[in-house]
C-alpha positions in Angstrom: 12.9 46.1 -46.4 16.4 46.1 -44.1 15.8 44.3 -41.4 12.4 42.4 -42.7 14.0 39.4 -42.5 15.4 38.9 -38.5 12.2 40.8 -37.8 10.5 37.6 -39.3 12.7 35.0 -37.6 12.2 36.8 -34.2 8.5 36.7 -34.3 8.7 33.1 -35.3 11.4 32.3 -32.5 8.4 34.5 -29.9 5.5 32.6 -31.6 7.2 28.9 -30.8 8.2 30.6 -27.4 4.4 31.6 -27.0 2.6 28.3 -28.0 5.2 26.3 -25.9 4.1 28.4 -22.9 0.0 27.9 -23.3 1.0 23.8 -24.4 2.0 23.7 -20.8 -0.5 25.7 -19.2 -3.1 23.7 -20.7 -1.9 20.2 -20.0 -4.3 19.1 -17.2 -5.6 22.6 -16.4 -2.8 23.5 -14.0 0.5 25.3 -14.8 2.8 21.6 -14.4 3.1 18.9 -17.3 3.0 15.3 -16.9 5.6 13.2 -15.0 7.3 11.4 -18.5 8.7 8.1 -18.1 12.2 8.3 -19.3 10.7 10.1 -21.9 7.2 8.7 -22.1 4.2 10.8 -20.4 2.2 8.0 -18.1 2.5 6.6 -14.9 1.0 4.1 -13.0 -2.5 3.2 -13.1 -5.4 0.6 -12.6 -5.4 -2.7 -10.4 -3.8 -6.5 -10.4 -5.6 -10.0 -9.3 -3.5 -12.7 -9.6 -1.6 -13.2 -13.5 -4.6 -10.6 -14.8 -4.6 -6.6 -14.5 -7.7 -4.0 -15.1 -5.6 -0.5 -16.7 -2.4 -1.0 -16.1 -0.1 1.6 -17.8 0.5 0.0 -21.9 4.0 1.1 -21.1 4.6 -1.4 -18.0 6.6 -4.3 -19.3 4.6 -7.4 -19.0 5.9 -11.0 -18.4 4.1 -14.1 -20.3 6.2 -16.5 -17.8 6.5 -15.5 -14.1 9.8 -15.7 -13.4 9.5 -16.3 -9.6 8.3 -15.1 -5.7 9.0 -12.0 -4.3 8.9 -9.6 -1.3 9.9 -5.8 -1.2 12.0 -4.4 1.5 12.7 -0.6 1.9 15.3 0.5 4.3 13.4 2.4 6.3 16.7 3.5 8.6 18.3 5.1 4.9 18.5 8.9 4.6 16.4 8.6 1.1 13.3 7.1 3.5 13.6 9.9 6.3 13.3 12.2 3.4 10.3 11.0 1.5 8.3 10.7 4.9 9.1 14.0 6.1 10.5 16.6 3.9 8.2 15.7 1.7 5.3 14.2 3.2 5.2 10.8 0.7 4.6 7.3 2.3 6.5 3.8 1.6 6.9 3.0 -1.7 6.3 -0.6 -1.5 2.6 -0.6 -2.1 3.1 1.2 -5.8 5.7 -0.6 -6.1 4.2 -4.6 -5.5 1.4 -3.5 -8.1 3.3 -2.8 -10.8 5.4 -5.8 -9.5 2.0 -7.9 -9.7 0.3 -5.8 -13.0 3.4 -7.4 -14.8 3.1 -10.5 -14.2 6.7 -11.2 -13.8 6.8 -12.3 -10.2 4.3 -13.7 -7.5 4.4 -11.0 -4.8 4.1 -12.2 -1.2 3.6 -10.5 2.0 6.5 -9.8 4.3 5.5 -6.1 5.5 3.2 -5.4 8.1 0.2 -7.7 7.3 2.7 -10.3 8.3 1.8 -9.8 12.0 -1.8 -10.1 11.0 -0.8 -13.4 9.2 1.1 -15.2 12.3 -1.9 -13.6 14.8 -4.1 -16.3 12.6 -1.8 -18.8 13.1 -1.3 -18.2 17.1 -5.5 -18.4 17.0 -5.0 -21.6 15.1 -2.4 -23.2 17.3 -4.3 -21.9 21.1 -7.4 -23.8 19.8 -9.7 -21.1 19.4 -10.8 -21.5 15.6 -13.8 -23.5 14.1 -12.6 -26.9 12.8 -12.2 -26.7 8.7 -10.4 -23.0 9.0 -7.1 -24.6 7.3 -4.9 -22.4 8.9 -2.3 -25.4 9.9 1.5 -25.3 9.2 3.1 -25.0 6.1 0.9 -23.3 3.9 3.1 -20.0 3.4 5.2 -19.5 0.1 8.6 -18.6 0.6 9.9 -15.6 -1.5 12.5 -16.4 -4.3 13.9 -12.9 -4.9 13.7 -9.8 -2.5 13.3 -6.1 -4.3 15.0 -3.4 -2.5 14.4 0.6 -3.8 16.4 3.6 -3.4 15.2 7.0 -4.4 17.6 9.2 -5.9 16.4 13.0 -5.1 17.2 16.2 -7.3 16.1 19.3 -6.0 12.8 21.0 -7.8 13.9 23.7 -10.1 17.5 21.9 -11.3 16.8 22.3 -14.9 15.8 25.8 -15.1 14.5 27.1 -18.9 13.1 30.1 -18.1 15.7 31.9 -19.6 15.5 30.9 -23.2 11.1 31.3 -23.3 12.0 34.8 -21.1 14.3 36.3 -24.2 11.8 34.7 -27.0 8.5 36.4 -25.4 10.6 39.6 -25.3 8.1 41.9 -23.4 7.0 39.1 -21.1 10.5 38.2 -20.0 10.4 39.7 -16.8 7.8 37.3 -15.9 8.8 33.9 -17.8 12.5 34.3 -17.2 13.2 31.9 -14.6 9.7 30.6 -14.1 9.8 27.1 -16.4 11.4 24.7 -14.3 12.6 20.9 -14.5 11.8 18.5 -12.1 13.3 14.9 -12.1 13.6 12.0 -9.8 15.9 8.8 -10.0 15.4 5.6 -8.7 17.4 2.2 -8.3 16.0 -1.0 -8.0 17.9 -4.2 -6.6 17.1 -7.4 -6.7 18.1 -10.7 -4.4 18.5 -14.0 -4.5 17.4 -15.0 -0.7 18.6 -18.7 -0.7 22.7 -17.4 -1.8 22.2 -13.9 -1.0 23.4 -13.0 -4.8 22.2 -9.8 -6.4 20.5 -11.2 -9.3 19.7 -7.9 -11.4 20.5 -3.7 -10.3 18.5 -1.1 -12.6 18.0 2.8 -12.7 15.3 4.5 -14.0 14.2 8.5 -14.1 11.6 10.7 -14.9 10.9 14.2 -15.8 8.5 16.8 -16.1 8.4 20.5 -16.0 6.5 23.3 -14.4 6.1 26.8 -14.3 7.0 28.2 -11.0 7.1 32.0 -10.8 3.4 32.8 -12.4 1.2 35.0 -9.8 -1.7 36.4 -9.5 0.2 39.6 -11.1 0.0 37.6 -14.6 -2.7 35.9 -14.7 -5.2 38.3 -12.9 -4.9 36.7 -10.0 -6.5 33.4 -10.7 -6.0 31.0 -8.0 -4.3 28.0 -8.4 -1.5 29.2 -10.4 0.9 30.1 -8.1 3.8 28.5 -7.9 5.3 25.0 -6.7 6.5 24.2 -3.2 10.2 22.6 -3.6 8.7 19.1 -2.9 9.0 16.7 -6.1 5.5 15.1 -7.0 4.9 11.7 -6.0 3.9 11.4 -9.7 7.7 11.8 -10.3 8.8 9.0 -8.0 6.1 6.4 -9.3 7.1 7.3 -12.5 10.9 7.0 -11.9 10.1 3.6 -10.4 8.2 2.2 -13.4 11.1 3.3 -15.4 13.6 1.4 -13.0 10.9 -2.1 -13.5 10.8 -1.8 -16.9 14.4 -1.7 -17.4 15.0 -4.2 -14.9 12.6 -7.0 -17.1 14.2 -6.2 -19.8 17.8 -6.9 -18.4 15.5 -9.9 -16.9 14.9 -11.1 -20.0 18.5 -12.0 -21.3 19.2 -13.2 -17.8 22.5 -15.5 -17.9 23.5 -16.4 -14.6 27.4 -15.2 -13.6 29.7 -18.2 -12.7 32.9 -18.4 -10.9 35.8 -21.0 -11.4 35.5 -22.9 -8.6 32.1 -22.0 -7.4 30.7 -18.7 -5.9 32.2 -17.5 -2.2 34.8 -20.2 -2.6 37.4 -17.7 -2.6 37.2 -15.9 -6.0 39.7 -15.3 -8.4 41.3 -12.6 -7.2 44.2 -13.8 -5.2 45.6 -12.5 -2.6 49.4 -12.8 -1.8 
């Protein structure tokens, strides 16, 4: 019959349209999928004790040879900080960040945050006389930290990669409202690394993560069944852990085919670019 055949390949086009749609409704019982890292779908789980780990994401890269000490250090006076804390409501990242840090194996992680106070108050006690004999709390017991890990977070504004549009004209009657209402969400991150005897950034990576949600379903749709409204316009902290496991991963790596850079004439002795 005329016209059998676009007939066919719209209901197909409607049907994929259709099963995308409940794919993403169902994933966790909630109308948002899960943050994917670079790609992948997990973030970061589970616990680290020394070299060992209990659940640790299977996508976290993992070190047989520890490669070092190290402390993290956020710059807590940069704009992507004052953002996380109060537009939306997310704390330091350096705790996520030393367990997958430790879960990995590559480095020794020590304290230089704000347990460090606690540290030196134990030492003061020490020094005024006032602990038991045996307590081992003399000088020189601390580790220093080889390397220092510095993260940036790179925000993108909820919503940027709308695709409500192409599900909107495959559902046909339910366009008015899918169109619009399938959003991307993504985060970026960048991770540093520093040589603290030279100063020398040793390795820089970047890392993402993406997910999608569907942002414009009320009650109008769905009978109004609560909990699947809409998003606010703050990212998930799922995003950000997951954008930071990307930027670790791609730093080891990097790590691994490490080859130190060399100057003629030694580093900060004047470099070779002269100047006339």
């Amino acid at each position: 019959m005329p016209g059998t055949a676009p007939y066919r390949k719209a209901t197909s086009t409607q049907a994929l349209a259709a099963g995308v749609l409940a794919a993403l409704l169902a994933v966790g019982g909630c109308n948002a999928t899960t943050p994917t890292l670079g790609g992948g779908s997990n973030t970061a789980t589970g616990a680290a004790a020394g070299g060992t780990s209990a659940g640790a994401n299977p996508q976290l890269e993992h070190c047989d040879t520890t490669l070092g000490t190290m402390a993290v250090d956020e710059d807590r006076d940069a704009p992507w900080y004052y953002r996380l804390t109060t537009e939306y409501k997310l704390d330091s990242t350096v705790p996520v960040l030393r367990t997958l840090i430790q879960q990995s194996n590559c480095f020794v992680v020590v304290e230089r945050g704000a347990a460090l106070n606690n540290m030196m108050m134990e030492r003061d006690l020490a020094a005024s006389g006032e602990m038991r004999q045996g307590s081992k709390m003399g000088k020189g017991q601390m580790v220093a930290a080889d390397y220092t890990m510095s993260p940036t977070i790179n925000f993108s504004e909820k919503g940027t990669g709308a695709v409500g549009g192409l599900l909107g004209g495959a559902l046909g009657g339910v366009a008015g409202v899918v169109a619009g209402g399938l959003k991307a969400n993504e985060a970026s991150t960048t991770l540093l690394l520093i040589d603290n005897r030279s100063g020398v950034q040793v390795s820089a990576s970047q890392g993402s993560a993406k997910n999608y949600d569907i942002a414009g379903f009320g009650g109008g749709f769905f009978g109004g069944v609560a909990g699947l409204g809409g998003y606010t316009n703050t990212p998930e902290g799922k995003i950000i852990v997951t954008a930071f496991m990307d930027s670790y991963n791609n730093m080891v790596r990097a790590l691994r085919n490490y080859k130190a850079q060399s100057v003629e004439g030694g580093l900060g002795t004047g470099g070779a670019l002269q100047v006339n």
